[in-house]
N, CA, C and O of each residue as an XYZ file, in Angstrom:
840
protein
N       0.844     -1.191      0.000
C       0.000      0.000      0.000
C       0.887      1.252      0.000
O       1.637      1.364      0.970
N       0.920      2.274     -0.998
C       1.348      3.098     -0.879
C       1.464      4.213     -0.091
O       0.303      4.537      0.159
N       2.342      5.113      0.531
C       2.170      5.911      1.502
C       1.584      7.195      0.954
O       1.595      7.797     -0.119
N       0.992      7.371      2.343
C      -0.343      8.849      2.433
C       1.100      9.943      1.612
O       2.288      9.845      1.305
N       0.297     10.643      1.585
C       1.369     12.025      0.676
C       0.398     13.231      1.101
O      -0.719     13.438      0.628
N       1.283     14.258      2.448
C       0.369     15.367      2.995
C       1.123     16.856      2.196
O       2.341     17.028      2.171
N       0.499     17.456      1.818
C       0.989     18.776      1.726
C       0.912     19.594      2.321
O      -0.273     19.913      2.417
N       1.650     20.324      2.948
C       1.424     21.561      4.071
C       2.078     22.913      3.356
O       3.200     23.404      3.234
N       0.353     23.309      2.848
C       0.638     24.512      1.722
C      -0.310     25.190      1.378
O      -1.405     24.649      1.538
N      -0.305     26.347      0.890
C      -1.326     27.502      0.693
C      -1.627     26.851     -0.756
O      -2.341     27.507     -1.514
N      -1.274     25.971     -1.062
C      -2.069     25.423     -2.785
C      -1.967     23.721     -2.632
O      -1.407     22.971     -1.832
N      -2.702     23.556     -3.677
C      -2.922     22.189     -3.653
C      -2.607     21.569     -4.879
O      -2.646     22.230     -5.917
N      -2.224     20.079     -4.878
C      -1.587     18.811     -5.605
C      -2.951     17.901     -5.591
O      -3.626     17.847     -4.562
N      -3.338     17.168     -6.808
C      -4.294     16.092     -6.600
C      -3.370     14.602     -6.302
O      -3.883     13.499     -6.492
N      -2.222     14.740     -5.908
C      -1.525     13.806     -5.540
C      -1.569     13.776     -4.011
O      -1.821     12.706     -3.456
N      -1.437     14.406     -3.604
C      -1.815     14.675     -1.956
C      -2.852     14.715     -1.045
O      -3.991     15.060     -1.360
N      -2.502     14.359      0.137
C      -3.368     15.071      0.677
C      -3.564     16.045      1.179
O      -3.328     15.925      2.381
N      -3.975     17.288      0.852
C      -3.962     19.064      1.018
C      -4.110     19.487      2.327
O      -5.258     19.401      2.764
N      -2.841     20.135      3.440
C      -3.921     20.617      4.148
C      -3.287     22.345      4.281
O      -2.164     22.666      4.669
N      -3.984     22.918      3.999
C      -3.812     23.956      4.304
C      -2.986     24.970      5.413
O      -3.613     25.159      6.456
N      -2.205     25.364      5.353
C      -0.976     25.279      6.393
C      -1.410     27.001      7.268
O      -1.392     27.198      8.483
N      -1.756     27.990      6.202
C      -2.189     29.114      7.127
C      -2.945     29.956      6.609
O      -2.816     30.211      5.412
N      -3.817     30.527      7.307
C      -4.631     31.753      6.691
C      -4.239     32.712      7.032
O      -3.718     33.092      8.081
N      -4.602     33.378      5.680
C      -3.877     35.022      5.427
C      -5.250     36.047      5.877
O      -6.450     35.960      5.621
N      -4.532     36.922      6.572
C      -5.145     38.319      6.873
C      -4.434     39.253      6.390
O      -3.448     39.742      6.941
N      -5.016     39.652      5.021
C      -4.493     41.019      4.710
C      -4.697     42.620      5.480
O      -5.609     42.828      6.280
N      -3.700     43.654      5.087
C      -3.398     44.908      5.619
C      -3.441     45.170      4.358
O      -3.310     44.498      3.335
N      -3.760     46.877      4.728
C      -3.818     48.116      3.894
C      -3.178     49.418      4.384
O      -3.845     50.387      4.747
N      -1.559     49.367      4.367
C      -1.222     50.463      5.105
C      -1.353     51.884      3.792
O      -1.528     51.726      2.584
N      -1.236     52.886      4.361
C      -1.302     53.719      3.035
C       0.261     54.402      2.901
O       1.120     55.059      3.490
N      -0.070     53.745      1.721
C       1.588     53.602      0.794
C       2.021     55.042      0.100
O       1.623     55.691      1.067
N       2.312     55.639     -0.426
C       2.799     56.434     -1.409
C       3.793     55.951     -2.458
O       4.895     56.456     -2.673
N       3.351     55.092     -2.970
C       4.276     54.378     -4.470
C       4.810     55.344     -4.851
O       6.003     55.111     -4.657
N       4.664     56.888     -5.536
C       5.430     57.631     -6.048
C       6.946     58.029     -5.805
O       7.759     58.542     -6.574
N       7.072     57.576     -4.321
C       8.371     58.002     -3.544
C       9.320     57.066     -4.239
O      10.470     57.503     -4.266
N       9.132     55.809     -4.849
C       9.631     54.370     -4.950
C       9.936     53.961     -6.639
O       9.107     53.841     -7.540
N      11.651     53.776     -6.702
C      11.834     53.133     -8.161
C      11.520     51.810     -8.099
O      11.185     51.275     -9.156
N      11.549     51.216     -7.190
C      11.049     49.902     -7.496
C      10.837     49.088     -6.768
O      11.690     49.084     -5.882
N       9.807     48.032     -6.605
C       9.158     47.314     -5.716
C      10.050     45.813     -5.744
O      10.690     45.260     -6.639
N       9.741     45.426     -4.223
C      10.359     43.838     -4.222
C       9.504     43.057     -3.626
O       9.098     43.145     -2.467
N       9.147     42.051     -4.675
C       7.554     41.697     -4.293
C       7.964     39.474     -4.031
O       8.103     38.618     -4.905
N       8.018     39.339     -2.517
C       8.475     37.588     -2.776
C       7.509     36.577     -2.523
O       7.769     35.446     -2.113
N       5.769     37.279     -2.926
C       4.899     35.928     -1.935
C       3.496     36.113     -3.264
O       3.182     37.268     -3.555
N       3.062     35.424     -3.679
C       1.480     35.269     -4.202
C       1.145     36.127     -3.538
O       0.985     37.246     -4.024
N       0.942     35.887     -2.278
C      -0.269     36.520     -1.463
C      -0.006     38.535     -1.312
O      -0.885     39.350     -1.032
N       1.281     38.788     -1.570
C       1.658     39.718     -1.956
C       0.453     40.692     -3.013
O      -0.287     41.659     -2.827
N       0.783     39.804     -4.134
C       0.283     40.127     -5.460
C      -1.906     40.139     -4.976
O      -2.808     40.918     -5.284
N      -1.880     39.268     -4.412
C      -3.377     39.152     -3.676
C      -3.773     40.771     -3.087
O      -4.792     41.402     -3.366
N      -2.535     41.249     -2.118
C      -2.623     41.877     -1.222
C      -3.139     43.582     -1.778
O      -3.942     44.417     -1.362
N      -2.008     43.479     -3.121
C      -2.245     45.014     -3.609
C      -3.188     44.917     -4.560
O      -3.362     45.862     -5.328
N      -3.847     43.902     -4.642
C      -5.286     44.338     -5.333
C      -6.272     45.238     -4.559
O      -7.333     45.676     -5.005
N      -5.680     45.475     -3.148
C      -6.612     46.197     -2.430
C      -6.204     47.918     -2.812
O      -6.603     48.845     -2.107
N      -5.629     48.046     -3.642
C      -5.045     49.099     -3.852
C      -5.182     49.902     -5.530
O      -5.409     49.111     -6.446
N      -5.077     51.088     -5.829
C      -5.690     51.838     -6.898
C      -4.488     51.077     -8.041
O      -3.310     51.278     -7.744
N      -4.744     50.298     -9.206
C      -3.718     49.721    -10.222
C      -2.978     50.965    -10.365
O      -1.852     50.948     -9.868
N      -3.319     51.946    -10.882
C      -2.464     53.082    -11.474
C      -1.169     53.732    -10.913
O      -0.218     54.258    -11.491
N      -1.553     53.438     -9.060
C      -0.730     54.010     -8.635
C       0.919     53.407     -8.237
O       1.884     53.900     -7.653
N       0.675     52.273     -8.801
C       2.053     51.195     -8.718
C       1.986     50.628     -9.903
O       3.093     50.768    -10.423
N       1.294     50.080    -10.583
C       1.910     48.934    -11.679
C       2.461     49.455    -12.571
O       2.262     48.843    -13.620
N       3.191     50.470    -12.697
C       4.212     51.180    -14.028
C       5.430     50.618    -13.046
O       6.291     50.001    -13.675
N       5.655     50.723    -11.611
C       6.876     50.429    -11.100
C       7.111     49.258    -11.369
O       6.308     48.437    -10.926
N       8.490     48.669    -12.326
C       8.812     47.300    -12.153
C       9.178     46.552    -10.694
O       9.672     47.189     -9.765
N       8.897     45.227    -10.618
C       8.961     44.515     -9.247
C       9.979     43.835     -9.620
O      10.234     43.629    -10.807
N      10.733     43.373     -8.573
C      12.235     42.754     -8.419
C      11.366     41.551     -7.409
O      10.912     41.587     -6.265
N      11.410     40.536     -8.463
C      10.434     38.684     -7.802
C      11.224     38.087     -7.023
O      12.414     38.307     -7.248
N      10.951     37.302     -6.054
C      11.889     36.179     -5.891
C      11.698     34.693     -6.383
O      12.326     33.705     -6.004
N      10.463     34.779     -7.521
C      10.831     33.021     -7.870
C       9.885     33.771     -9.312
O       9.353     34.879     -9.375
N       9.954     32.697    -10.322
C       9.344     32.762    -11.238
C       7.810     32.591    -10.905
O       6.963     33.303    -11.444
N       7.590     31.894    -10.256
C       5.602     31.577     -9.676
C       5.388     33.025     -9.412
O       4.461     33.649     -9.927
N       6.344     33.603     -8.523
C       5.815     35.407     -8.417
C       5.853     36.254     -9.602
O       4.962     37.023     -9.963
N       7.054     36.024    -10.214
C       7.307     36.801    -10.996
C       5.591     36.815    -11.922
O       4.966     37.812    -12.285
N       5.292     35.666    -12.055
C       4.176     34.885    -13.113
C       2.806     35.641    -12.691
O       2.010     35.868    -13.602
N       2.559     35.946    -11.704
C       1.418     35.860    -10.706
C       1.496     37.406    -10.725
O       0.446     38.048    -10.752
N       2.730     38.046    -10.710
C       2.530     39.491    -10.974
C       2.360     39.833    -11.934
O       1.569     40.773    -12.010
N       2.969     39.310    -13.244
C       3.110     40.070    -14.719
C       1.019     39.736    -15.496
O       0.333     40.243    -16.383
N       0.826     38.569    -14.402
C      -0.649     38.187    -14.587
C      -1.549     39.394    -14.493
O      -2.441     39.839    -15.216
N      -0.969     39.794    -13.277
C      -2.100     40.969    -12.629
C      -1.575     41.933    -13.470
O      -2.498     42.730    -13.643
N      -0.167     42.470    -14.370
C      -0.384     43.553    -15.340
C       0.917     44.435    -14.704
O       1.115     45.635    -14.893
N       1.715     43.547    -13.930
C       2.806     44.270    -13.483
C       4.070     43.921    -14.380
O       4.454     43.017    -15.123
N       4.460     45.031    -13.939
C       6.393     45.013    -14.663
C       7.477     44.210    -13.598
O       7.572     44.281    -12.373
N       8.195     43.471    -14.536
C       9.133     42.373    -14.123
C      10.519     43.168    -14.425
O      10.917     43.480    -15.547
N      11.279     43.474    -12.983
C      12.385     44.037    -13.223
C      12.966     42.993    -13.075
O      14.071     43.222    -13.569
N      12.963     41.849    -12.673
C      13.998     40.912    -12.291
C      13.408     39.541    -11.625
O      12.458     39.585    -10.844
N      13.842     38.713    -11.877
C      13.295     37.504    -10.828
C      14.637     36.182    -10.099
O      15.420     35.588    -10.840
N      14.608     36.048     -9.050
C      15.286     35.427     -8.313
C      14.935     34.009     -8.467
O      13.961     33.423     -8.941
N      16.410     33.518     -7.731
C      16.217     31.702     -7.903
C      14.875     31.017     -6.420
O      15.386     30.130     -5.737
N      13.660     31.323     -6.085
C      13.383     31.281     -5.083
C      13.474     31.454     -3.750
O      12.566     31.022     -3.039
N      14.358     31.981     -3.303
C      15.376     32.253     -1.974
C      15.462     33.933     -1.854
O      16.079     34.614     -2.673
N      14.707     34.511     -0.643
C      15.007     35.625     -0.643
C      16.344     36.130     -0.731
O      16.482     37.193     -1.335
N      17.604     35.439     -0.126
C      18.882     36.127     -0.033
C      19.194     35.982     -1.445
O      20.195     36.676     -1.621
N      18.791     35.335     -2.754
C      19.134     35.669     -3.782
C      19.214     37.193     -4.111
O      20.124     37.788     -4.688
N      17.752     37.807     -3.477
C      17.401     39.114     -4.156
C      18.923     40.076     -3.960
O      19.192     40.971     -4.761
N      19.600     39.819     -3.082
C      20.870     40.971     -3.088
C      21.744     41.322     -4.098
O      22.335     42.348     -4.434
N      21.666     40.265     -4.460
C      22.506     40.397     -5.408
C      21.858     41.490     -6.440
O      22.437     42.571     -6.546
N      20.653     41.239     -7.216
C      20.386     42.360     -7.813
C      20.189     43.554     -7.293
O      20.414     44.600     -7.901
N      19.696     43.467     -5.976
C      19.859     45.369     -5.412
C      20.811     45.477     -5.917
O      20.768     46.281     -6.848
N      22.038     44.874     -5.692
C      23.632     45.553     -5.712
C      23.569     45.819     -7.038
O      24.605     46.481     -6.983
N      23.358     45.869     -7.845
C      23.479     46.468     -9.707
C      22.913     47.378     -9.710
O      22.756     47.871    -10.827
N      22.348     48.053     -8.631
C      21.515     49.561     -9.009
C      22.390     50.563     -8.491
O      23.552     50.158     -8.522
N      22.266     51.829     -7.982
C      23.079     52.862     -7.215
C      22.170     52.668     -6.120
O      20.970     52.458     -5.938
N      23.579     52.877     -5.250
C      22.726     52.858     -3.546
C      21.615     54.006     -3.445
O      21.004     54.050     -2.377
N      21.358     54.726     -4.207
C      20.335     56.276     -4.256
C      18.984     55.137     -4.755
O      17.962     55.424     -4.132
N      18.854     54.343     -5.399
C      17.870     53.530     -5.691
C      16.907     53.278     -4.434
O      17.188     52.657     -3.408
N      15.482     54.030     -4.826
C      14.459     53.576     -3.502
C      13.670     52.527     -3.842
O      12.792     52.675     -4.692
N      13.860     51.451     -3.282
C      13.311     50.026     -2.892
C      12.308     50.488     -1.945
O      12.222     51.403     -1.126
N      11.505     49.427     -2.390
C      10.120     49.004     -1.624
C       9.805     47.589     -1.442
O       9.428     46.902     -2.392
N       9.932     47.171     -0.378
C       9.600     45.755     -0.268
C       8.338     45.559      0.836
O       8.301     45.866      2.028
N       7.229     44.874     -0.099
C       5.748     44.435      0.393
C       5.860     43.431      0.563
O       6.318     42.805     -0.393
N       5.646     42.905      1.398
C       5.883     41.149      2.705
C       4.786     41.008      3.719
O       3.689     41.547      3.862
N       5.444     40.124      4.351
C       4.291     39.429      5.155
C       5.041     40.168      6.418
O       6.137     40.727      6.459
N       4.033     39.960      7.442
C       4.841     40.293      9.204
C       6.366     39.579      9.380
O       7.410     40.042      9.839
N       6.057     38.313      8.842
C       7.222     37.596      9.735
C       8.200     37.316      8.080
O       7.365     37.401      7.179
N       9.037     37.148      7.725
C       9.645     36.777      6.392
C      11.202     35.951      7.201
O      11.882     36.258      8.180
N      11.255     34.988      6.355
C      12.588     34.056      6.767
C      14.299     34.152      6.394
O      15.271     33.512      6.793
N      14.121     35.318      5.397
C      15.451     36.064      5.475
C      15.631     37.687      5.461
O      14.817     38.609      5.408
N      16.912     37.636      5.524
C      17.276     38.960      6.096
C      17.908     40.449      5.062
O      18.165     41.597      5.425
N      17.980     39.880      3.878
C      18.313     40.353      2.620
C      18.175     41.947      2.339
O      18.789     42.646      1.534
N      16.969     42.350      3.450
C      17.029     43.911      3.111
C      17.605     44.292      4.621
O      17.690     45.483      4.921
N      17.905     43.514      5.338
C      18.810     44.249      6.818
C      20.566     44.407      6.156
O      21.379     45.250      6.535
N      20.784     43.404      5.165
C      22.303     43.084      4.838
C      22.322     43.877      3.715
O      23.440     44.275      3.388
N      20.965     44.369      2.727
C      21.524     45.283      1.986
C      21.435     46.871      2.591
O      22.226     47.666      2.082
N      20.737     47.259      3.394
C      21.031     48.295      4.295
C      22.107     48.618      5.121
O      22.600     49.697      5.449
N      22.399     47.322      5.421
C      24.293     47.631      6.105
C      25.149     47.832      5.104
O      26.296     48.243      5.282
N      24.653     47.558      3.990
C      25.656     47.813      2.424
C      25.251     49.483      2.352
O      26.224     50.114      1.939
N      24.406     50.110      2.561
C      24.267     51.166      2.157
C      22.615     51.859      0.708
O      22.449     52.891      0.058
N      21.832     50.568      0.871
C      21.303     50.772     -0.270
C      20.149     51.121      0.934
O      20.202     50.914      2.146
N      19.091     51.731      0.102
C      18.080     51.884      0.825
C      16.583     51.301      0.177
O      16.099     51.324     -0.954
N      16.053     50.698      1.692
C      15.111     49.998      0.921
C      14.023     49.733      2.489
O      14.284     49.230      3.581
N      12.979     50.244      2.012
C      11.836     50.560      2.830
C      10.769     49.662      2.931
O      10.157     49.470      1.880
N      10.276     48.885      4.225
C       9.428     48.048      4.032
C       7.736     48.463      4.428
O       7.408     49.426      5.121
N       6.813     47.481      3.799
C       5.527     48.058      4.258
C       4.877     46.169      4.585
O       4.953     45.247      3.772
N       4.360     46.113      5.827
C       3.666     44.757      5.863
C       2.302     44.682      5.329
O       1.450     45.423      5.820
N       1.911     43.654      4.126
C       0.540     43.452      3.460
C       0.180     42.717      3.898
O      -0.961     42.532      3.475
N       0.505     41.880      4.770
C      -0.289     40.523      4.889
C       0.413     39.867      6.382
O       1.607     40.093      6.579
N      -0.297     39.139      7.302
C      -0.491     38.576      8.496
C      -0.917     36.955      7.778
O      -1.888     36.724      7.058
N       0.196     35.927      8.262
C      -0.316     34.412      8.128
C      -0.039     34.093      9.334
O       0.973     34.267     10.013
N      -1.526     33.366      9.645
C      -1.714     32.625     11.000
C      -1.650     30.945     11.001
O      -1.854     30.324      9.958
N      -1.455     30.513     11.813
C      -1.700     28.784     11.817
C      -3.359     28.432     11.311
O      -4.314     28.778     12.007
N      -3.470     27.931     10.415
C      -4.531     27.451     10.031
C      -5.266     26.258     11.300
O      -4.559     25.561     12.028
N      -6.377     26.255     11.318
C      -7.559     25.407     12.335
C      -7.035     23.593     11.594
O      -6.693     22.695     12.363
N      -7.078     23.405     10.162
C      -6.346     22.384      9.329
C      -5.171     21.835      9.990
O      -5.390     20.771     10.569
N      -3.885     22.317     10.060
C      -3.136     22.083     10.100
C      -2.909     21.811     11.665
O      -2.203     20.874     12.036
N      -3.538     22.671     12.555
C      -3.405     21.994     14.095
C      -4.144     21.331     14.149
O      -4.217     20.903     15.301
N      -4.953     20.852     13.428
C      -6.063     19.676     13.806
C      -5.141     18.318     13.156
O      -5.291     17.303     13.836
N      -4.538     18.211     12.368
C      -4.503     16.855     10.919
C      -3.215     16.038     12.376
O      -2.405     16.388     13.235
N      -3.848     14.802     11.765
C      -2.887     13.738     12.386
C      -2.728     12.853     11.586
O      -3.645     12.255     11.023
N      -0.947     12.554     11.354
C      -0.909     11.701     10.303
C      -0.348     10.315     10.455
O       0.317     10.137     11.476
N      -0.466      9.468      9.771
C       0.090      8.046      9.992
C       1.711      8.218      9.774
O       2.184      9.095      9.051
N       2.541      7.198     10.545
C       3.535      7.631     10.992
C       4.827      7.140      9.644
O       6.005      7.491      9.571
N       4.244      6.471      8.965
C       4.823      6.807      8.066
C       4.426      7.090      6.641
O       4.294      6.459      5.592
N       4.253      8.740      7.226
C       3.702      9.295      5.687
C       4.748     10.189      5.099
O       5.747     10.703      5.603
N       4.269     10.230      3.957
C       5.249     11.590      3.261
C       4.568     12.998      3.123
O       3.520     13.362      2.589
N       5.733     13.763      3.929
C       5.210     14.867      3.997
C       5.922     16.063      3.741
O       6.828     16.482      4.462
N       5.498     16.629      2.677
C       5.927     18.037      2.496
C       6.033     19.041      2.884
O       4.941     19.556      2.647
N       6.911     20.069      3.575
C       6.856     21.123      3.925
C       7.381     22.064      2.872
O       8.349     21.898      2.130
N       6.214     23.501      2.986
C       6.364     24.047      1.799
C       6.895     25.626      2.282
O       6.899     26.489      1.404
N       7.320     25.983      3.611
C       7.456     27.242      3.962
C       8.208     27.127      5.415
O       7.797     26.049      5.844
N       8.886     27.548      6.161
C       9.267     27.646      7.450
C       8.060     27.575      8.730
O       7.990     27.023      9.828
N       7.214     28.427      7.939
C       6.164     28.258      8.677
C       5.044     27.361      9.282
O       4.512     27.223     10.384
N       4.918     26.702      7.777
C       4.234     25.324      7.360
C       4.796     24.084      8.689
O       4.011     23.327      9.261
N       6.264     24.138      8.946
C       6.996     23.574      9.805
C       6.323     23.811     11.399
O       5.875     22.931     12.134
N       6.386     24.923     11.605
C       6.381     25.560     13.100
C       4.644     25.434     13.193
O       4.174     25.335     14.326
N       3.759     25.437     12.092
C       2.437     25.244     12.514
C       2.445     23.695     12.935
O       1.927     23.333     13.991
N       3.040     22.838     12.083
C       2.443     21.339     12.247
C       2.922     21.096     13.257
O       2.178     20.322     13.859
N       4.154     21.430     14.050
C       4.769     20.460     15.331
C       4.335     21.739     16.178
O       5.188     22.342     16.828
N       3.084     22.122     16.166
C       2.502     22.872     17.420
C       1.825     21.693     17.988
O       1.652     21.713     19.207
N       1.322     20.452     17.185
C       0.632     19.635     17.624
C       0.779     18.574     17.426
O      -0.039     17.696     17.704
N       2.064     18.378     16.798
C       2.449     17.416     16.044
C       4.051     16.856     16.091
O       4.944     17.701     16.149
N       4.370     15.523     16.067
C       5.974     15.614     16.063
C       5.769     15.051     14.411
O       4.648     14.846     13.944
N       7.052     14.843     13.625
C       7.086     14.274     12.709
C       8.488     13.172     13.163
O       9.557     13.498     13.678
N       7.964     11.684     12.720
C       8.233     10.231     13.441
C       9.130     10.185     12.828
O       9.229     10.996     11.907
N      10.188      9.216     13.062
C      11.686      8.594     12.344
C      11.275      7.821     11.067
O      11.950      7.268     10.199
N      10.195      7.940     11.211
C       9.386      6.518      9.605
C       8.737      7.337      8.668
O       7.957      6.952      7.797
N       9.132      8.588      8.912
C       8.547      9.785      7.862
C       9.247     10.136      6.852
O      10.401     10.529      7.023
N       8.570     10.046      5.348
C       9.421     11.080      4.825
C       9.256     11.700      4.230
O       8.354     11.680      3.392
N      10.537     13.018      4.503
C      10.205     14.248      5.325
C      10.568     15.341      3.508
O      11.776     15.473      3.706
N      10.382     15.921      2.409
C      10.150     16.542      2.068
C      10.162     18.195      1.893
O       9.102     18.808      1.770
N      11.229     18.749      1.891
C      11.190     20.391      2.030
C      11.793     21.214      0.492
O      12.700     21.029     -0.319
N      10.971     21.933      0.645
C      10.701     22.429     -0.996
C      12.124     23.601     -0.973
O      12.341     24.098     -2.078
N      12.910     23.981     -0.026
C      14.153     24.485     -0.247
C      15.104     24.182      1.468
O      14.784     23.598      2.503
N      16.247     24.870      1.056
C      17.354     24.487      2.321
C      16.702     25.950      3.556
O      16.806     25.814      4.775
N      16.146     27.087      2.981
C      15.305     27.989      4.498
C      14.566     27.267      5.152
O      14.703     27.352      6.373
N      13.453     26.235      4.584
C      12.726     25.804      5.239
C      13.123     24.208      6.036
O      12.552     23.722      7.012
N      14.136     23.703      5.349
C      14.664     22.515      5.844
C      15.777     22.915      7.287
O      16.075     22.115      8.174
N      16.316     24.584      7.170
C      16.337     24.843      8.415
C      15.975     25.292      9.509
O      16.637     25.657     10.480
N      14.054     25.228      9.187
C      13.506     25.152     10.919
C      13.160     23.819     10.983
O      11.951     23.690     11.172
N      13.708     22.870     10.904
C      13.436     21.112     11.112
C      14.116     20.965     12.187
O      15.254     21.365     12.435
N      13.310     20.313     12.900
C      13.917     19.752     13.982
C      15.148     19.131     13.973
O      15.288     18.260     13.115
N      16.451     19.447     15.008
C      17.976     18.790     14.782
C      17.799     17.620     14.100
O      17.208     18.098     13.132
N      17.874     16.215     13.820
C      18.470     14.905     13.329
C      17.608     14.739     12.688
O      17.670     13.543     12.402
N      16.629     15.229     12.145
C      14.957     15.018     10.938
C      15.629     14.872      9.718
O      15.809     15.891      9.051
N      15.948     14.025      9.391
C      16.007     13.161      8.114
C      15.276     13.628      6.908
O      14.063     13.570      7.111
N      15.527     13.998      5.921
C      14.799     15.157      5.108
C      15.445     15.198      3.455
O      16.541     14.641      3.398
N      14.988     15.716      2.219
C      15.283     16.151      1.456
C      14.764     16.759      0.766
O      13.575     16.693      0.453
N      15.932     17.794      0.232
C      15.522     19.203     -0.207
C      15.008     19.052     -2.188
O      15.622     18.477     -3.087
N      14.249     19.498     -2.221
C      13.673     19.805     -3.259
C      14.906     20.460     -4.368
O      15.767     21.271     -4.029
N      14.763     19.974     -5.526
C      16.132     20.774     -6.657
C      15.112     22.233     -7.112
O      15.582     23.347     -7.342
N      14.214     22.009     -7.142
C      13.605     23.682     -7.584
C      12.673     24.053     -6.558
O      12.023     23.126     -6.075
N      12.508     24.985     -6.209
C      11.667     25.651     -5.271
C      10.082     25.574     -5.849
O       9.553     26.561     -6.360
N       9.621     24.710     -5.753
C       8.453     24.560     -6.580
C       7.607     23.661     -5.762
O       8.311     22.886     -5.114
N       6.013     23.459     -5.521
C       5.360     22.233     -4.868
C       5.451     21.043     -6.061
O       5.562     19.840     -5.823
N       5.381     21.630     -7.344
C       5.605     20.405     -8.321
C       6.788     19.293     -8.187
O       6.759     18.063     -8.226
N       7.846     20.239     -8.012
C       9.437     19.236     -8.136
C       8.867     18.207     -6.468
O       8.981     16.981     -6.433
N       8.417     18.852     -5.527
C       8.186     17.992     -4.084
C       7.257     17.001     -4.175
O       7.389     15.978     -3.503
N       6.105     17.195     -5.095
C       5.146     16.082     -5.463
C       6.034     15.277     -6.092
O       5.971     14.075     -5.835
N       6.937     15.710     -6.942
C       7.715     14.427     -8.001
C       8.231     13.506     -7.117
O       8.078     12.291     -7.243
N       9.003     14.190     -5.981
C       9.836     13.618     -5.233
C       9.140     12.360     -4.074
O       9.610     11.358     -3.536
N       8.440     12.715     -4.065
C       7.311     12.005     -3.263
C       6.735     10.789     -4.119
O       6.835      9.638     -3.695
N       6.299     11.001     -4.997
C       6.131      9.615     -5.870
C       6.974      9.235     -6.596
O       6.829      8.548     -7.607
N       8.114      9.729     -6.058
C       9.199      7.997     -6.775
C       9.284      7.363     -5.463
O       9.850      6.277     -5.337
């Protein structure tokens, strides 16, 4: 009998079983886009977020992505693609650094974000201003689900991690699934694990059914 296959993710696989890892509460702080050459935009829910907002007054600014799914998800909604990263926020530094430190960055995120990329390009000297769009909480799903102990299970975010072992351990007969090396480092010390080759839920479903 083949093993259960859980996803712990804001999207879903018909290979899995889905559970929803957190719900988003969006914010509306009031922005002034005009101040700003360019936006750094690293989450879907991002792109969700500034729909609450007038199109005109941002989508001429190109966005600096951190994965192609964003990049995709923005140019959808009618935005400009200055750049897109290998999935990994600390990629994004590297392209700040090709602009002049006089370059005003804007980066729209969530409350909590898992790297540090605009604290290390600010100690470089560039400047780059943040605004929070969005609040993710532990989903009611994900503290509820109990899984058989040896299932395969995906983790798709750092977070995804820290919701499930609120209620949950993950067993030595698990296996364990993480869609990059940020999120494979909030795993518990000796958790037995492998990392995904593209930052994608697709490449983690593959990995799961071989």
């Amino acid at each position: 009998m083949p093993k259960k296959i859980y996803l712990f993710a804001t999207s879903k696989s018909e290979h899995a079983i889905n559970v929803k890892s957190l719900d988003v509460r969006f914010l509306k702080p009031d922005i002034n886009f005009s101040h700003y050459d360019y936006l750094i935009i690293t989450s879907k829910q991002t792109v969700k977020a500034l729909e609450q907002y007038e199109r005109e007054d941002f989508i001429e600014i190109p966005s600096l992505c951190v994965s192609i799914k964003t990049a995709n998800a923005y140019s959808e909604f009618g935005g400009k693609i200055l750049a897109t990263g290998d999935g990994y926020g600390d990629s994004l530094a590297k392209y700040i650094q090709e602009y002049p430190k006089e370059t005003r960055w804007l980066y729209l995120r969530a409350e909590l974000v898992a790297s540090d990329f605009v604290q290390r390009s600010r100690d470089e000297g560039y400047s780059i201003e943040e605004e929070i769009l969005y609040v993710s909480e532990c989903s009611q799903e994900i503290l509820d689900v109990r899984v058989n102990d040896d299932s395969t299970l995906i983790f798709t975010s750092p977070s995804s991690i820290e919701c499930f072992l609120k209620n949950n351990t993950i067993h030595p007969n698990a296996k364990v699934i993480v869609i990059g090396t940020t999120t494979a480092n909030c795993l518990p010390e000796g958790v037995e694990h492998i990392v995904s080759q593209n930052t994608s839920i697709e490449s983690c479903i593959e990995l799961a059914l071989k």
